[in-house]
N, C-alpha and C positions, 0 to 999 in steps of 0.2 A: 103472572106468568105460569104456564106449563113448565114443571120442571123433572126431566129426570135422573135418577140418581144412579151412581154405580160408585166400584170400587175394586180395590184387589185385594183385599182383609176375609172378603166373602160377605156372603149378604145377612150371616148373622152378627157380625161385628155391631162393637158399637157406634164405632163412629158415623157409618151411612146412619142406623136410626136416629143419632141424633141431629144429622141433618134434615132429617126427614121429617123430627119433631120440630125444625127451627121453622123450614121452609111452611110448611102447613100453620103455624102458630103465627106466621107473618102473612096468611093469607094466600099463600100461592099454590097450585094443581101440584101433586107432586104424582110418579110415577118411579119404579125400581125396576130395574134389569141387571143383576148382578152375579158372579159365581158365586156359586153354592158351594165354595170350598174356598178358602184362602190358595191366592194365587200371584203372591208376592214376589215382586223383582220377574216376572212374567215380560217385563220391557212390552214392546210392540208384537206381540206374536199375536197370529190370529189361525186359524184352525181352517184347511182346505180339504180335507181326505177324508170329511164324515159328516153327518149333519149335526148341528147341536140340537139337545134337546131342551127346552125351555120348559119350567114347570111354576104352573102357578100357587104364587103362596099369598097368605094372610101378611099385610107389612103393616103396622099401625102409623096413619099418618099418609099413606098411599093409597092414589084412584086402584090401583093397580099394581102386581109384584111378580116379578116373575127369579127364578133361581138358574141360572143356565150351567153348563158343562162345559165352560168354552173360559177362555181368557178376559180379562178387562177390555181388550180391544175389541174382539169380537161381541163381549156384552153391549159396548156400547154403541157398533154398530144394527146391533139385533134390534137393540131396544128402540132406537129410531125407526126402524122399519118396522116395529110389531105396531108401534105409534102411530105412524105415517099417515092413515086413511083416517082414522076416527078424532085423536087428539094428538098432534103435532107437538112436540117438544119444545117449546121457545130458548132452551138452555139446556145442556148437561152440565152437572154437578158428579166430579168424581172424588170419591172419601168417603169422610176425613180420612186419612191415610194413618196406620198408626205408625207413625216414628216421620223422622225429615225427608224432604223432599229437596234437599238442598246442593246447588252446584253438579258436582259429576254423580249425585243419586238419579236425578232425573234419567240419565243415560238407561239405566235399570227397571226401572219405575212403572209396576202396572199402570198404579193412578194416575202418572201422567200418563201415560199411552194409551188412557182410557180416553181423555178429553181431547188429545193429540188426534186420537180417530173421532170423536163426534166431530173435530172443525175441520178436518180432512173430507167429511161427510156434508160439510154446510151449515153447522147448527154450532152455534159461541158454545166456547167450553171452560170450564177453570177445573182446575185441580187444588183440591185441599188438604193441606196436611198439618196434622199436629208434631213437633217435635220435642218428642218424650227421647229422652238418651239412651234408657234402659227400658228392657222386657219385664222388669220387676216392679211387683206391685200397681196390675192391670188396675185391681177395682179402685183404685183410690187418683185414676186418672179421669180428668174433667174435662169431655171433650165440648161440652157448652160456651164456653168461649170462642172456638174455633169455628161454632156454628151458627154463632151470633155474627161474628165476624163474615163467612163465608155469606150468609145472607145479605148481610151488608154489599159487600162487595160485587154479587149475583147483582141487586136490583141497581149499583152504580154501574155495568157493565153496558144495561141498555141504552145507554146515551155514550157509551166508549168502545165502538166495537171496534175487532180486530178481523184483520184479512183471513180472508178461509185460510185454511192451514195453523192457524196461529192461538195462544191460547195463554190465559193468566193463570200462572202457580202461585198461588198463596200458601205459607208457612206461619204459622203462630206457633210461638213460644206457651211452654208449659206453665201459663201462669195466670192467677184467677184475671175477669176481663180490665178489672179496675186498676191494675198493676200493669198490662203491658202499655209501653211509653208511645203506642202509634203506629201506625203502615207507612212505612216505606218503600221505595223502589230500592231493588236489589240487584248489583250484578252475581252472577255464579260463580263460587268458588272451589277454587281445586280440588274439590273434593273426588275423590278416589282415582285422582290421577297421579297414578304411585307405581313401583316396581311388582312386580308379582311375586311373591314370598310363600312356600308353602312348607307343609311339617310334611317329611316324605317317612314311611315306613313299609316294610317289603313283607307279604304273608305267600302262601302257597299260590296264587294268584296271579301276582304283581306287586304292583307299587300302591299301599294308597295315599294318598296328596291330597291334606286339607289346607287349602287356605287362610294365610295367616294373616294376608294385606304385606304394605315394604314402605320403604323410604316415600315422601311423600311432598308435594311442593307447601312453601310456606302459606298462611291462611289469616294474617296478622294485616291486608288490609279493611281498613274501617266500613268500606263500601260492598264489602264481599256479603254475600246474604247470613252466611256460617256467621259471621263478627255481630252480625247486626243482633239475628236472634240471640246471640249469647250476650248483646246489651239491653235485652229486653222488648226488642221492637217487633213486630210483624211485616213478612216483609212479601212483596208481591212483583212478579218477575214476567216478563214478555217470552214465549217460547214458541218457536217455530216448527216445521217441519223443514225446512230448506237447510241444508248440512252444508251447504257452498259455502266456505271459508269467503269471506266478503272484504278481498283483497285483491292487488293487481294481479291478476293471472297470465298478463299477457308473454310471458316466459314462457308459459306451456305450448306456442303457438311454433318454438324453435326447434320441437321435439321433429318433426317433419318424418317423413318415411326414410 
């Protein structure tokens, strides 16, 4: 397979390299279109009011690299079209993401909305993330698991696909590959569906208001992705682009003029 890579960590991170080492090491085309800047929690934005510019770099492991100025979404719609004529994509791969992708993160989530717009675009997408807890003590984090696994999962996809629009989140747990207990399917858990809490302090300005998170729903069942990775598992999740609450709505029908 054609496969190309993105992320929202930026394109020097390491986690895309070491997808980039797995996919190439297993045989397959790889190709990079990524920000040139970490663009974290970036959600679905994409860039109307300017051109981007795309610039091409050296990616080891890659036909081809390019570094853009624009968001996850917009990289990975660019990067399909820079592809389009000469070497067509078979797959996008967005990651490894560093930190979870779990439950209400995704709402946020470059990495997903990276893969969200390749299968909005027609081309199967997943999104990989490692779930490391903390920002502390980068070098001694191993994302080779996660990208053994993502590979895995890349070449099971061509015999599983999903309806345009739609897109497998993968989460591995921070643990060498010999020690995680398996992939499972996961529902999404509560995550950051909570109160808004913030530290308020007044300067000559205004107010300023940093975010502290609040009160939170509980996260104690066993089937929630959150519970899963915390028993060791890796876990892989269906996500959509369709926001219709998929319930009887025939209520709405009494609103009338």
């Amino acid at each position: 397979m054609h496969i190309l890579l993105t992320n929202d960590d930026g394109i020097s991170a390491r986690g895309i390299r070491a997808l980039a080492a797995a996919f190439a090491a297993a045989g397959h085309r790889v190709s990079v279109c990524a920000p040139d800047r970490e663009r974290s929690a970036a959600s679905h934005s994409v860039t109307l009011k300017r051109p981007l510019r795309a610039v091409p770099v050296d990616f080891l492991g890659a036909e081809r690299a390019w570094a853009v100025d624009g968001s996850p979404a917009d990289c990975a719609q660019l990067g399909l079209f820079l592809l389009r004529r000469e070497a067509p994509a078979d797959l996008l791969v967005s990651g490894i993401n560093r930190g979870m992708n779990l439950g209400g993160a995704a709402v946020y989530s470059g990495t997903v909305a990276a893969a969200m717009e390749a299968s909005m675009c027609g081309t199967p997408a997943m999104a990989s993330s490692l779930c490391v807890k903390s920002y502390e003590g980068e070098d001694r984090e191993d994302y080779g698991p996660s990208a053994r696994l993502s590979v895995r999962v890349a070449e099971w996809m061509e015999a599983h696909p999903l309806p345009r629009g739609a897109l497998y989140s993968l989460n591995v747990p921070p643990l060498p590959y010999e020690q995680i207990r398996g992939l499972r399917a996961a529902r999404l858990s509560p995550v950051y569906l909570e109160t808004a809490e913030y530290e308020v302090t007044a300067d000559a300005e205004g107010l300023l208001c940093r975010y502290r998170g609040g009160e939170g729903m509980p996260m104690d069942d066993p089937a929630y992705d959150l519970s899963m990775i915390d028993a060791g598992w890796a876990t892989l999740t269906k996500l959509t682009w369709d926001f219709r609450l998929n319930a009887d709505d025939g209520e709405l029908n009494e609103i009338g003029l």
